[in-house]
PDB file of N, CA, C, O and CB in Angstrom:
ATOM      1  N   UNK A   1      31.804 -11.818 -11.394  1.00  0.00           N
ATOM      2  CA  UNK A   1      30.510 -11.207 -11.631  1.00  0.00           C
ATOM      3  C   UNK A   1      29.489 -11.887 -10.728  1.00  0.00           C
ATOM      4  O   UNK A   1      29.481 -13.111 -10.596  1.00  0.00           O
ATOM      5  CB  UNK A   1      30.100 -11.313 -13.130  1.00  0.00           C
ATOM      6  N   UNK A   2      28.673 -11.127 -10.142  1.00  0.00           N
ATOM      7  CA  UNK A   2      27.710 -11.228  -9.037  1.00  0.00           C
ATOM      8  C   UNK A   2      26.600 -12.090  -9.953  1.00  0.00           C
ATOM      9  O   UNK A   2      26.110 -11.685 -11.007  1.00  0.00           O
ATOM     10  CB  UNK A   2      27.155  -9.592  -8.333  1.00  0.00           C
ATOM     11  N   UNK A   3      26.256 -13.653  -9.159  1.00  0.00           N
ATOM     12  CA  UNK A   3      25.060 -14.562  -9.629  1.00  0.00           C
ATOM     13  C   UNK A   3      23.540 -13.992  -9.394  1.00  0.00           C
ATOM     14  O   UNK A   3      23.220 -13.818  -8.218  1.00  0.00           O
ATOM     15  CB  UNK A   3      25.172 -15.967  -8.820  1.00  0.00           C
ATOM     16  N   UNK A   4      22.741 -13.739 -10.236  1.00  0.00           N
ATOM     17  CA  UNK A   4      21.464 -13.405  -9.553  1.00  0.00           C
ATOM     18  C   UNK A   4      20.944 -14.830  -9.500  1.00  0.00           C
ATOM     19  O   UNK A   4      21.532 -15.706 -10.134  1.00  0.00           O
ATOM     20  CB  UNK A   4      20.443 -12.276 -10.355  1.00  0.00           C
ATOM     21  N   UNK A   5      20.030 -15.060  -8.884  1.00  0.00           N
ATOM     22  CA  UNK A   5      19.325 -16.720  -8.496  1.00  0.00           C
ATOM     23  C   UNK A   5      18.030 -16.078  -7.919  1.00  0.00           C
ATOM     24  O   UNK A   5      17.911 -15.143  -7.126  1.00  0.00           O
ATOM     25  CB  UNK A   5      20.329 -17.955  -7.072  1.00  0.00           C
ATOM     26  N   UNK A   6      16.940 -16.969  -8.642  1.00  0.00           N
ATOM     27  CA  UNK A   6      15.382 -17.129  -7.990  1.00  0.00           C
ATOM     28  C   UNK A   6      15.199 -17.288  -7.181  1.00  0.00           C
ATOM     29  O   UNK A   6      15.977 -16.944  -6.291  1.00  0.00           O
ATOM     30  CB  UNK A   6      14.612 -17.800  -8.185  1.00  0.00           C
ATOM     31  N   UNK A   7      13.818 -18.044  -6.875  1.00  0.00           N
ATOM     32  CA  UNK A   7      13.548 -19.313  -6.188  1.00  0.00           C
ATOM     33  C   UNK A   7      13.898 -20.457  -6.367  1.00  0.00           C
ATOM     34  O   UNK A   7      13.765 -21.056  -7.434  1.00  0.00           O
ATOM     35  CB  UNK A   7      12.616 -19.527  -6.140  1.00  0.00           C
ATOM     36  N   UNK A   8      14.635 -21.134  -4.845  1.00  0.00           N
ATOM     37  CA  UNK A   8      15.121 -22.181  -4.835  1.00  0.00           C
ATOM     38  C   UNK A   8      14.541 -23.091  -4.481  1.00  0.00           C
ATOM     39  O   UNK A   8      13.607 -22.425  -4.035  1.00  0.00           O
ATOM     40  CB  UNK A   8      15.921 -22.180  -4.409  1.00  0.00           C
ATOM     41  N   UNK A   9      14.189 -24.309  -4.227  1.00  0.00           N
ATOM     42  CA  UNK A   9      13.248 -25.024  -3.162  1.00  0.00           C
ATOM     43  C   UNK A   9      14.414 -26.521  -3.697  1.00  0.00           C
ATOM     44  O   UNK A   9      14.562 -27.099  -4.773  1.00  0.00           O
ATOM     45  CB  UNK A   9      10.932 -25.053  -3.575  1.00  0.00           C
ATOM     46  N   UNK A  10      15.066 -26.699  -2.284  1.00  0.00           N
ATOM     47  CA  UNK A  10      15.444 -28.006  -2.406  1.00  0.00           C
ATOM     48  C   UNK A  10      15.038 -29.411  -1.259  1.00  0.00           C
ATOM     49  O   UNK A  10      15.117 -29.307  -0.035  1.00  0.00           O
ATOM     50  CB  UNK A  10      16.851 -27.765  -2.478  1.00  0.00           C
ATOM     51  N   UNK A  11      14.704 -30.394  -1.831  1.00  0.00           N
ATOM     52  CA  UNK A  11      13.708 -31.114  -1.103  1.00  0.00           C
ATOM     53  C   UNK A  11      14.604 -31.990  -0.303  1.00  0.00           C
ATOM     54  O   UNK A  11      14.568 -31.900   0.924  1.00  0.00           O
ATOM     55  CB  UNK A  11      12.621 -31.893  -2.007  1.00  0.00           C
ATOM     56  N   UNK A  12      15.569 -33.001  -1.008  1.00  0.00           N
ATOM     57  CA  UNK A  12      16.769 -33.301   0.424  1.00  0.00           C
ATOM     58  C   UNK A  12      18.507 -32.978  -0.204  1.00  0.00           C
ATOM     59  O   UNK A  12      18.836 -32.537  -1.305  1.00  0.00           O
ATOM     60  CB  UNK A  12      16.671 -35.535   1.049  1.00  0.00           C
ATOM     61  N   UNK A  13      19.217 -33.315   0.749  1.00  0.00           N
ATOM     62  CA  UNK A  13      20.483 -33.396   0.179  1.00  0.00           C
ATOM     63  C   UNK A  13      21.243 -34.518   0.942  1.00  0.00           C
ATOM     64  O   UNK A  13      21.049 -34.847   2.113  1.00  0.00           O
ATOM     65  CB  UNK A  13      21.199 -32.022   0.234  1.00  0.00           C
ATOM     66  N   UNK A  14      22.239 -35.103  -0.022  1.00  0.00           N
ATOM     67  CA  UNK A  14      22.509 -36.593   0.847  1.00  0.00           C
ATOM     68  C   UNK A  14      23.935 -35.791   1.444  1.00  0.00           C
ATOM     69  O   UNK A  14      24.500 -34.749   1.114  1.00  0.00           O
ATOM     70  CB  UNK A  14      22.815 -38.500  -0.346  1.00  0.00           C
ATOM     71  N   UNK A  15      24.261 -37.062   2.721  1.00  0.00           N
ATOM     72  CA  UNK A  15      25.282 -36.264   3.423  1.00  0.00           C
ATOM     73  C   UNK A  15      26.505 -36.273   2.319  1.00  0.00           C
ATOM     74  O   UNK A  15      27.360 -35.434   2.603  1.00  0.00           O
ATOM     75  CB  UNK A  15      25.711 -36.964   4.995  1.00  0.00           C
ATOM     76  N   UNK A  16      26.728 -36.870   1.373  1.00  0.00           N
ATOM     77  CA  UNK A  16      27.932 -36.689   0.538  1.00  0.00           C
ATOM     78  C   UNK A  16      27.363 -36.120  -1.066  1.00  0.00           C
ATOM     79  O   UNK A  16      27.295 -36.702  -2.148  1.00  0.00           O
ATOM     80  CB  UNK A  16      28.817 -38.296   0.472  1.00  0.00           C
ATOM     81  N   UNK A  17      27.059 -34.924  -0.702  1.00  0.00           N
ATOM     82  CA  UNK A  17      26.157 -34.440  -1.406  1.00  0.00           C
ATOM     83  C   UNK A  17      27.077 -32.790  -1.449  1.00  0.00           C
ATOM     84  O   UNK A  17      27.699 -32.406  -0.459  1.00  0.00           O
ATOM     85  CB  UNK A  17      24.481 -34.656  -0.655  1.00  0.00           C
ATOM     86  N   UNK A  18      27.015 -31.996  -2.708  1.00  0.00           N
ATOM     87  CA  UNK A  18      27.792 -31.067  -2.793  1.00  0.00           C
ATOM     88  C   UNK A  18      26.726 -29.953  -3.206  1.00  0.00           C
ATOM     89  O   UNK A  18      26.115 -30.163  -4.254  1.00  0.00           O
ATOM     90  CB  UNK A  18      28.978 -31.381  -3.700  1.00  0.00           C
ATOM     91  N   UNK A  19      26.438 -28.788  -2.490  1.00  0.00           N
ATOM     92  CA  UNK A  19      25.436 -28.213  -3.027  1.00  0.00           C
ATOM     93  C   UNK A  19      25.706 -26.696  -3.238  1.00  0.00           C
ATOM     94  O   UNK A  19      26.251 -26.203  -2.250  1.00  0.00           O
ATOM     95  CB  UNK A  19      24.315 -28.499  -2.242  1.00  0.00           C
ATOM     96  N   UNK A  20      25.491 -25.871  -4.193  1.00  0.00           N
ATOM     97  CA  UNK A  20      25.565 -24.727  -4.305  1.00  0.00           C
ATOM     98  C   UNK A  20      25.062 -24.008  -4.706  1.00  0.00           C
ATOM     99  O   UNK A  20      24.465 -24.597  -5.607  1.00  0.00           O
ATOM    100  CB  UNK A  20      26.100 -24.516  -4.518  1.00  0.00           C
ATOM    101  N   UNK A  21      24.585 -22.312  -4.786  1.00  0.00           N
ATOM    102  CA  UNK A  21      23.887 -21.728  -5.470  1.00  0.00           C
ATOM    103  C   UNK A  21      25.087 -20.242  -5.622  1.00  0.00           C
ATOM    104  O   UNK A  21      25.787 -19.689  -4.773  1.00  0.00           O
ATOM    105  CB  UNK A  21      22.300 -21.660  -4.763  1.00  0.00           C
ATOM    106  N   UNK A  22      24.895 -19.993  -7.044  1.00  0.00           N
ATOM    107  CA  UNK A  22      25.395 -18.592  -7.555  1.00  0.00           C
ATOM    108  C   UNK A  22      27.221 -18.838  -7.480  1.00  0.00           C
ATOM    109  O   UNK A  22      27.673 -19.976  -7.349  1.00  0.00           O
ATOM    110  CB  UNK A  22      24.704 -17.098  -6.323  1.00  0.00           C
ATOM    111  N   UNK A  23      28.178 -17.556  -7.589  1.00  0.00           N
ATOM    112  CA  UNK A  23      29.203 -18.072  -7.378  1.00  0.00           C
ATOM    113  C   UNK A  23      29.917 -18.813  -6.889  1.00  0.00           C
ATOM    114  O   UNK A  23      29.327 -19.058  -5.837  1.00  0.00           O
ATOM    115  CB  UNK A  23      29.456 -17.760  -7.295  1.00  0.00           C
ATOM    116  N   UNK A  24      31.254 -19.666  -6.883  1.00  0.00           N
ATOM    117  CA  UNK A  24      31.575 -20.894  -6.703  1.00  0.00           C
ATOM    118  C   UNK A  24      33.197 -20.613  -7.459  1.00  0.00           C
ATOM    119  O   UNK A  24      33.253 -20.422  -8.674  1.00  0.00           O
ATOM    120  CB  UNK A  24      30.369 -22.055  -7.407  1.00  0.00           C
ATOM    121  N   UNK A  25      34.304 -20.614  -6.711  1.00  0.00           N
ATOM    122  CA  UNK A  25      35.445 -20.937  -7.222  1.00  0.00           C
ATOM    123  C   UNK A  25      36.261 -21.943  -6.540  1.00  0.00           C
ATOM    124  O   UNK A  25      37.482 -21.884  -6.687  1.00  0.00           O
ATOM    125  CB  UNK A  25      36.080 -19.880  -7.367  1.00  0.00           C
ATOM    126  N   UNK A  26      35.561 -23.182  -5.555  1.00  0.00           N
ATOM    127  CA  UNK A  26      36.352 -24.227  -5.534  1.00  0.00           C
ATOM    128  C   UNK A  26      35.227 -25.236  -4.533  1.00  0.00           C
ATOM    129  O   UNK A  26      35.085 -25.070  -3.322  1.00  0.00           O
ATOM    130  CB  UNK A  26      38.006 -23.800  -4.913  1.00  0.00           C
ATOM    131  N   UNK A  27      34.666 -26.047  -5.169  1.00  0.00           N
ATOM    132  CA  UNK A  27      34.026 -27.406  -4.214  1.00  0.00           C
ATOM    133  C   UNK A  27      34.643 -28.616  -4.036  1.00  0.00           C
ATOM    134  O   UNK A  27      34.653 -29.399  -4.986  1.00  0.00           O
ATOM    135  CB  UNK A  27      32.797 -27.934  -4.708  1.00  0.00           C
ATOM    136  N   UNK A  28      35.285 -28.993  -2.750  1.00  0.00           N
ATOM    137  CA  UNK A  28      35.404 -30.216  -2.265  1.00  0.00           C
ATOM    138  C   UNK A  28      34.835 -31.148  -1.914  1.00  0.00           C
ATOM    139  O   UNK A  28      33.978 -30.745  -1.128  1.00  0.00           O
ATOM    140  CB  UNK A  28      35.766 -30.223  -1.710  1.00  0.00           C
ATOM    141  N   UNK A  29      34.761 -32.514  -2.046  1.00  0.00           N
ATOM    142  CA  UNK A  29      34.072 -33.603  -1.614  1.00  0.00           C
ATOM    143  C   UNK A  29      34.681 -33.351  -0.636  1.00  0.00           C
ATOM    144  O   UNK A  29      35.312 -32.362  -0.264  1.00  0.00           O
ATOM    145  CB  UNK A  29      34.036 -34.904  -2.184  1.00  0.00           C
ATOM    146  N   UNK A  30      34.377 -34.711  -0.039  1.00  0.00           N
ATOM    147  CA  UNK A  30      34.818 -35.413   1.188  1.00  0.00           C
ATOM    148  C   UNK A  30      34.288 -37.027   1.241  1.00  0.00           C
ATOM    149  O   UNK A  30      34.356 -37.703   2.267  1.00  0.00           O
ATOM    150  CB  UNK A  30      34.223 -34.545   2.487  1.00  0.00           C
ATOM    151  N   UNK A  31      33.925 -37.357   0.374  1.00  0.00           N
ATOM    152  CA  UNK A  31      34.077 -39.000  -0.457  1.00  0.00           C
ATOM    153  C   UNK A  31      34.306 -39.046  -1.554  1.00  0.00           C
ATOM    154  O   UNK A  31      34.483 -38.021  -2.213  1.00  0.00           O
ATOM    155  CB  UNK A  31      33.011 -39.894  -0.552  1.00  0.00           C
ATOM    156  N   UNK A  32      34.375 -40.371  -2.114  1.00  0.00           N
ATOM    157  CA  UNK A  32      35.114 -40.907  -3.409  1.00  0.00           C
ATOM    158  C   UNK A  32      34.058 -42.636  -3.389  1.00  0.00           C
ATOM    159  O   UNK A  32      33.820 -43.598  -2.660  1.00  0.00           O
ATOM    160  CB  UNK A  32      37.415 -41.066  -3.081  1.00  0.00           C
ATOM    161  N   UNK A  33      33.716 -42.029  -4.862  1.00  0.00           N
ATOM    162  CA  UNK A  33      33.230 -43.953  -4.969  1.00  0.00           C
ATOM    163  C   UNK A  33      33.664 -44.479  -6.234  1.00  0.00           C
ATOM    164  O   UNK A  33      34.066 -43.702  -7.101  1.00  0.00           O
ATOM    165  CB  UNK A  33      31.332 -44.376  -4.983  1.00  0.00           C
ATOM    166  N   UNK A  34      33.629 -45.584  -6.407  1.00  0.00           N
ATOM    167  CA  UNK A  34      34.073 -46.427  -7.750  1.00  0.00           C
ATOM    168  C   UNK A  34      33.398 -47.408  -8.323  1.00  0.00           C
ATOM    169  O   UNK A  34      33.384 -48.582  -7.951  1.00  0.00           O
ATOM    170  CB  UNK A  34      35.177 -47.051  -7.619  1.00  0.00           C
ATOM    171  N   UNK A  35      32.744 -46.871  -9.373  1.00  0.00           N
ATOM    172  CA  UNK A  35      31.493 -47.996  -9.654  1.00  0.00           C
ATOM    173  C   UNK A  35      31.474 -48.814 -11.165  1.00  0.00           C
ATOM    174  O   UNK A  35      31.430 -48.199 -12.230  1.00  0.00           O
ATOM    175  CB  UNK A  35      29.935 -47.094  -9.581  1.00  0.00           C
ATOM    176  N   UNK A  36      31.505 -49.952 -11.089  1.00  0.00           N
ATOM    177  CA  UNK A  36      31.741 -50.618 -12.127  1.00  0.00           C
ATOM    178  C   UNK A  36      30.436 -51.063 -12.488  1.00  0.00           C
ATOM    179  O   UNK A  36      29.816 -51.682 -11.624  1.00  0.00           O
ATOM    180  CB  UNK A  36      32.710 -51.595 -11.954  1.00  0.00           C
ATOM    181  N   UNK A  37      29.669 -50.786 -14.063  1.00  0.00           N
ATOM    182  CA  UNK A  37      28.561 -51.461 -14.862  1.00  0.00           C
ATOM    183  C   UNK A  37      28.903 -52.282 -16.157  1.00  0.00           C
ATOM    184  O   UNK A  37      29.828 -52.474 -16.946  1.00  0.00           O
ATOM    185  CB  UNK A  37      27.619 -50.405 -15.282  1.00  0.00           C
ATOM    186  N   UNK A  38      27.975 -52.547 -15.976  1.00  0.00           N
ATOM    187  CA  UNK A  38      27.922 -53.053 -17.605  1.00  0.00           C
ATOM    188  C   UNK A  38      27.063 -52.460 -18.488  1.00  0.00           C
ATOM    189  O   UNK A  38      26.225 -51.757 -17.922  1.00  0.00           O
ATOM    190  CB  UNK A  38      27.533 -54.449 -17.781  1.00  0.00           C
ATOM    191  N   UNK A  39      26.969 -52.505 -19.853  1.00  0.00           N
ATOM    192  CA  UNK A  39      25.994 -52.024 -20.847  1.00  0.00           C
ATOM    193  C   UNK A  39      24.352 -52.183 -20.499  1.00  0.00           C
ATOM    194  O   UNK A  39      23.666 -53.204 -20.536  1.00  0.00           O
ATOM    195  CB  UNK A  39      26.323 -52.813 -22.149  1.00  0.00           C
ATOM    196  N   UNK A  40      23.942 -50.709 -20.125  1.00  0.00           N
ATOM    197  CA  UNK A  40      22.741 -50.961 -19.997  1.00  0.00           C
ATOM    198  C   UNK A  40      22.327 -50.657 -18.359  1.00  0.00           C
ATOM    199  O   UNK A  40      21.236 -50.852 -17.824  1.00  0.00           O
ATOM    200  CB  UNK A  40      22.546 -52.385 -20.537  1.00  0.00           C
ATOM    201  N   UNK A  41      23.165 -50.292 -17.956  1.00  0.00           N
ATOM    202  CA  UNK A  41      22.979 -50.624 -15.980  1.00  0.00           C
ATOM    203  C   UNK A  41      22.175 -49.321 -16.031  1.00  0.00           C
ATOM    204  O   UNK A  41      20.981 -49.296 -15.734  1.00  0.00           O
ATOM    205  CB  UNK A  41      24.799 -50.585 -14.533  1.00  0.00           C
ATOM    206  N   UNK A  42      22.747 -48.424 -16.350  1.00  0.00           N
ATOM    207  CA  UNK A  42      22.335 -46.942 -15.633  1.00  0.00           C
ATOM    208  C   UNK A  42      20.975 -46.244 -16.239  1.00  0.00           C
ATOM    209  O   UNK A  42      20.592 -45.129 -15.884  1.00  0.00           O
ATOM    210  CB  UNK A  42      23.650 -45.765 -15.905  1.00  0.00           C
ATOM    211  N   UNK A  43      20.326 -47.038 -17.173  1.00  0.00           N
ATOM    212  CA  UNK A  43      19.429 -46.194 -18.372  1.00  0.00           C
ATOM    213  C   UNK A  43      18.384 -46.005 -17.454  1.00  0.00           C
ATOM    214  O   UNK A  43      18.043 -46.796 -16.575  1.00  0.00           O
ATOM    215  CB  UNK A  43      18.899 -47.026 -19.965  1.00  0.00           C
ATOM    216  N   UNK A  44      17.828 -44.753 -17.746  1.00  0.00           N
ATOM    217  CA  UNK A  44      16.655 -44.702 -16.929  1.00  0.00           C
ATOM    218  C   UNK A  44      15.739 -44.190 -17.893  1.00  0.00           C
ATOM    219  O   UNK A  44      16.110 -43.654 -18.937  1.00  0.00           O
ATOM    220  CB  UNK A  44      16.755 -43.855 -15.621  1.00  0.00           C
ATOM    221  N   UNK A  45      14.508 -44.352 -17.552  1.00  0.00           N
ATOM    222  CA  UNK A  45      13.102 -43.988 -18.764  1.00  0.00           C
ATOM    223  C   UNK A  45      12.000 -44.426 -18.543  1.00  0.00           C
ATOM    224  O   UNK A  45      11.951 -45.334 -17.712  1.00  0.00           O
ATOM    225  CB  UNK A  45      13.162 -44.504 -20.164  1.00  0.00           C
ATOM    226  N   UNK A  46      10.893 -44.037 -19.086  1.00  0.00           N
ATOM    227  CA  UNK A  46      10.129 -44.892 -19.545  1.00  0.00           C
ATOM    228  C   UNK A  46      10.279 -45.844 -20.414  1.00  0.00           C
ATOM    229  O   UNK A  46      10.918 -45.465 -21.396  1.00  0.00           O
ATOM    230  CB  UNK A  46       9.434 -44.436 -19.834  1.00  0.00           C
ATOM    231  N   UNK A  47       9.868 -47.180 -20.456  1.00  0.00           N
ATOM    232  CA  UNK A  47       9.722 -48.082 -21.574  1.00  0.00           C
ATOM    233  C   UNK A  47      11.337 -48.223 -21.881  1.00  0.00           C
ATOM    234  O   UNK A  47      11.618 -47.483 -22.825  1.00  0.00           O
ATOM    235  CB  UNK A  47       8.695 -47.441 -22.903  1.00  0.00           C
ATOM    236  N   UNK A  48      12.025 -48.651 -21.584  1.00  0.00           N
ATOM    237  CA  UNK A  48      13.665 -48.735 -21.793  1.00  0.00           C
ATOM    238  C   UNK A  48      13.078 -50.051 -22.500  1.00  0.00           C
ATOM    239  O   UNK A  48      12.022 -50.632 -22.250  1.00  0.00           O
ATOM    240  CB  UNK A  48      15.041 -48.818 -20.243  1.00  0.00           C
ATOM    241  N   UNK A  49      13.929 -50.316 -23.325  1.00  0.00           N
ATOM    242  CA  UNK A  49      14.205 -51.686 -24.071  1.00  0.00           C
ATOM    243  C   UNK A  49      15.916 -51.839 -24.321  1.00  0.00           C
ATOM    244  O   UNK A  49      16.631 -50.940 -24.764  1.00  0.00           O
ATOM    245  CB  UNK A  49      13.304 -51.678 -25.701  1.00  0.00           C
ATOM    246  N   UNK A  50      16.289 -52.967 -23.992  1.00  0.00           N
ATOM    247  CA  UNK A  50      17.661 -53.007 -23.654  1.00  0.00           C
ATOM    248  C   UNK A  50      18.128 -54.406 -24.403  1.00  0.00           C
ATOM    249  O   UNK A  50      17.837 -55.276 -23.582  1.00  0.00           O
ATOM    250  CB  UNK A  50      17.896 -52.965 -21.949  1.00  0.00           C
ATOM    251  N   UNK A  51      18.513 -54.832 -25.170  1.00  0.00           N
ATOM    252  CA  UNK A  51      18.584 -56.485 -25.547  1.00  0.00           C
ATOM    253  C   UNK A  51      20.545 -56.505 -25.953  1.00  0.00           C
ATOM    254  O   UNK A  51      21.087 -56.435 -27.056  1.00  0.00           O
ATOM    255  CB  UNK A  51      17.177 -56.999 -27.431  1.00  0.00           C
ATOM    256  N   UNK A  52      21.065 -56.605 -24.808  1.00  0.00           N
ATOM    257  CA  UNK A  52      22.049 -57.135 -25.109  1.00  0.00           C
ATOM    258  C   UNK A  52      23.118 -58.209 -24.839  1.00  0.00           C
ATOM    259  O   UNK A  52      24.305 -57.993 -24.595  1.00  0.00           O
ATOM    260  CB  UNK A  52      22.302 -56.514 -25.141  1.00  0.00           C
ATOM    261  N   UNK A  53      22.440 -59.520 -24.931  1.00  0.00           N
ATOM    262  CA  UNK A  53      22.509 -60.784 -25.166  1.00  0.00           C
ATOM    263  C   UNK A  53      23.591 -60.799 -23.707  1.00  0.00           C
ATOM    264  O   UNK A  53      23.118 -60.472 -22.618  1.00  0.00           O
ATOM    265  CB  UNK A  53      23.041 -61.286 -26.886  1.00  0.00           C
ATOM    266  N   UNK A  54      24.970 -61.185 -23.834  1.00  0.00           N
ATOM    267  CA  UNK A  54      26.077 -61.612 -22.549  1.00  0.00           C
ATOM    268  C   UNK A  54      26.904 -60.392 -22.530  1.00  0.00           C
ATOM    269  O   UNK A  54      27.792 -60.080 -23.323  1.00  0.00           O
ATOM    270  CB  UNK A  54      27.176 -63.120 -22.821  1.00  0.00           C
ATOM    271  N   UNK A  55      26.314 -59.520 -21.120  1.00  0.00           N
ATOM    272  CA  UNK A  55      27.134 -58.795 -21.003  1.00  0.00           C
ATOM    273  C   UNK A  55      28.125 -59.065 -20.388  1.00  0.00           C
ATOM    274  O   UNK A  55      28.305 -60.273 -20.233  1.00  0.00           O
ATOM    275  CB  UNK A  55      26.786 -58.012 -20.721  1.00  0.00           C
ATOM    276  N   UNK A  56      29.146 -58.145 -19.800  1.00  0.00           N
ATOM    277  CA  UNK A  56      30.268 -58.664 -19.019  1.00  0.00           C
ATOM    278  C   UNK A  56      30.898 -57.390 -18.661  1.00  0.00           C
ATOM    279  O   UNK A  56      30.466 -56.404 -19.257  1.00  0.00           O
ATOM    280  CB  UNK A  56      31.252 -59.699 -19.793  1.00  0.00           C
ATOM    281  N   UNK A  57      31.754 -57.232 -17.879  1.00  0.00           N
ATOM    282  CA  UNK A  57      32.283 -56.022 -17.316  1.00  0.00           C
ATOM    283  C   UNK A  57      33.634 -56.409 -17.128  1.00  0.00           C
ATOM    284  O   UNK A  57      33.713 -57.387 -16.385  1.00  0.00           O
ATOM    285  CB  UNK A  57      31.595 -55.512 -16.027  1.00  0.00           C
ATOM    286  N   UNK A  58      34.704 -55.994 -17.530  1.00  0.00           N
ATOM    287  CA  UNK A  58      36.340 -56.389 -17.227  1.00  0.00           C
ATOM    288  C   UNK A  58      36.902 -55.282 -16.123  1.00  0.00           C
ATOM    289  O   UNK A  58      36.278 -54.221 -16.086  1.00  0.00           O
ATOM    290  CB  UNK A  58      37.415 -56.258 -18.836  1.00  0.00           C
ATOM    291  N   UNK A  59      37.932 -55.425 -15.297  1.00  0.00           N
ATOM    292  CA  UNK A  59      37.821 -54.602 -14.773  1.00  0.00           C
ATOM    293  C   UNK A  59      39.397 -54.638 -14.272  1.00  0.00           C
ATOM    294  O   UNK A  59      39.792 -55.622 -13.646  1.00  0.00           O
ATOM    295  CB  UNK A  59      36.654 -54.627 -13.993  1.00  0.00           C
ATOM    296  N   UNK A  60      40.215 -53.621 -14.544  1.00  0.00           N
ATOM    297  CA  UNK A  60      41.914 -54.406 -14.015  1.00  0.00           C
ATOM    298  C   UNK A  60      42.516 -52.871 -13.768  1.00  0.00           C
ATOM    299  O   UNK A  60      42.978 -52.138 -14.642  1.00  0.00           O
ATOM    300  CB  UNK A  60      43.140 -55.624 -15.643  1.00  0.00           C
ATOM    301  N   UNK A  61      42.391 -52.588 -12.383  1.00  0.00           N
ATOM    302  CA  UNK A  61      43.007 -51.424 -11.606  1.00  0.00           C
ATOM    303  C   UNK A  61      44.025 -51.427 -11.015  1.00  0.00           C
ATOM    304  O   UNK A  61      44.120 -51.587  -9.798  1.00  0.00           O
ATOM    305  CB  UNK A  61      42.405 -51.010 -10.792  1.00  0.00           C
ATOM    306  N   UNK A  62      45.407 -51.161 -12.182  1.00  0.00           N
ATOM    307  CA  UNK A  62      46.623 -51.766 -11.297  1.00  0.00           C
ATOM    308  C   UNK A  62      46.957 -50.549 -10.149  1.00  0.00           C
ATOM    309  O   UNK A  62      48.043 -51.059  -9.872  1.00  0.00           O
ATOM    310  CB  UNK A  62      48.165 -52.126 -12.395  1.00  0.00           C
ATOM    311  N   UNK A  63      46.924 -49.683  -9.501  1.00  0.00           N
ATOM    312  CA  UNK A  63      46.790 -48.241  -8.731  1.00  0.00           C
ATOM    313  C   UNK A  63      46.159 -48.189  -7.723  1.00  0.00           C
ATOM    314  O   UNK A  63      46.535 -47.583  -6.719  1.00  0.00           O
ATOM    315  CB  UNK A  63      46.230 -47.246  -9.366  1.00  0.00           C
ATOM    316  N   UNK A  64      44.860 -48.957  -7.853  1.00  0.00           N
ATOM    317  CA  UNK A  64      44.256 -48.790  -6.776  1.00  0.00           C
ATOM    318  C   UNK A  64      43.609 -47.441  -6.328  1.00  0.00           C
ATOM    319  O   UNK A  64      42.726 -47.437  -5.470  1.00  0.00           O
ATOM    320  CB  UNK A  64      45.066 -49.176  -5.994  1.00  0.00           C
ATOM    321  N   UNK A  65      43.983 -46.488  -6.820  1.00  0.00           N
ATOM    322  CA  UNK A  65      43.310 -45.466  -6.201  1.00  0.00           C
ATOM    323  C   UNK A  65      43.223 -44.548  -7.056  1.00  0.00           C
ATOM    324  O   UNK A  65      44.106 -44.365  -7.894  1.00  0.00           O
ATOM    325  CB  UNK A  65      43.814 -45.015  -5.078  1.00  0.00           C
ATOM    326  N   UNK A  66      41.998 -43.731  -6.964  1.00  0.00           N
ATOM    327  CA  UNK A  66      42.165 -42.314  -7.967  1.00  0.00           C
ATOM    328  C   UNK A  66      41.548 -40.735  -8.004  1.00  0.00           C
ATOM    329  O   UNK A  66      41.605 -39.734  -8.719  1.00  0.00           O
ATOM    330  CB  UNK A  66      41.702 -42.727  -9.179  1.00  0.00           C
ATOM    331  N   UNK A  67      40.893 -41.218  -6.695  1.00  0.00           N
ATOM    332  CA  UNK A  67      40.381 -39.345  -5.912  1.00  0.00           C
ATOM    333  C   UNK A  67      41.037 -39.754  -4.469  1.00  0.00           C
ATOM    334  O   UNK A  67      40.642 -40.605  -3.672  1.00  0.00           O
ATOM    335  CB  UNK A  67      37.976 -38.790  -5.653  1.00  0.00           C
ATOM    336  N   UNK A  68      42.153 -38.887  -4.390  1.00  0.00           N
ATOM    337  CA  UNK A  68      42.697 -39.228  -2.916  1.00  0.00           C
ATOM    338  C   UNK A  68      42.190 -38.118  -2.442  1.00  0.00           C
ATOM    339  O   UNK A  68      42.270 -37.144  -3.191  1.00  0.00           O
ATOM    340  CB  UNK A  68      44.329 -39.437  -2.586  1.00  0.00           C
ATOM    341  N   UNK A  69      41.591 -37.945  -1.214  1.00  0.00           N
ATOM    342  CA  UNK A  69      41.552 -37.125  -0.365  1.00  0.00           C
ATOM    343  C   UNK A  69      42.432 -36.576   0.561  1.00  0.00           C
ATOM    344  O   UNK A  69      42.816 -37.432   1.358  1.00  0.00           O
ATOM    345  CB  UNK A  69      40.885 -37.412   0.050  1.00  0.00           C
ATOM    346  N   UNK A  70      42.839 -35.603   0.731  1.00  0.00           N
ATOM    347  CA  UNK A  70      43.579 -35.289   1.666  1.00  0.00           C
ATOM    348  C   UNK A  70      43.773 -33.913   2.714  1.00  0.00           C
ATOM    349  O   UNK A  70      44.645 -33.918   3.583  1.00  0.00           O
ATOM    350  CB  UNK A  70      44.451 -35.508   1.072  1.00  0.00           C
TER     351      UNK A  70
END
């Protein structure tokens, strides 16, 4: 079924950046990242309050890999 779509206005796009408008039956990257936090890394807001004493992050990837590109 045919997408109708507005106005678009997009201000940037990063080069590993996936962008689309209206139908869509298959998007590929072409990077892969792997990001390790701890409690609390990513919050975004106003006024965040965050109190959690010793964080720590464990981290044990026996594989090594897990978006292969090809």
């Amino acid at each position: 079924m045919p997408a109708k779509v507005g106005a678009v206005k997009v201000n940037t796009i990063d080069n590993a950046s996936v962008f689309n408008i209206g139908d869509v039956y298959s998007m590929c990257p072409e990077s892969t990242a792997k990001t390790y936090a701890g409690g609390g890394s990513f919050i975004t807001g106003d006024r965040a309050y965050i109190r959690l004493g010793q964080s720590m992050t464990y981290v044990s990837d026996q594989d090594k890999t897990d978006q292969n590109i090809t």
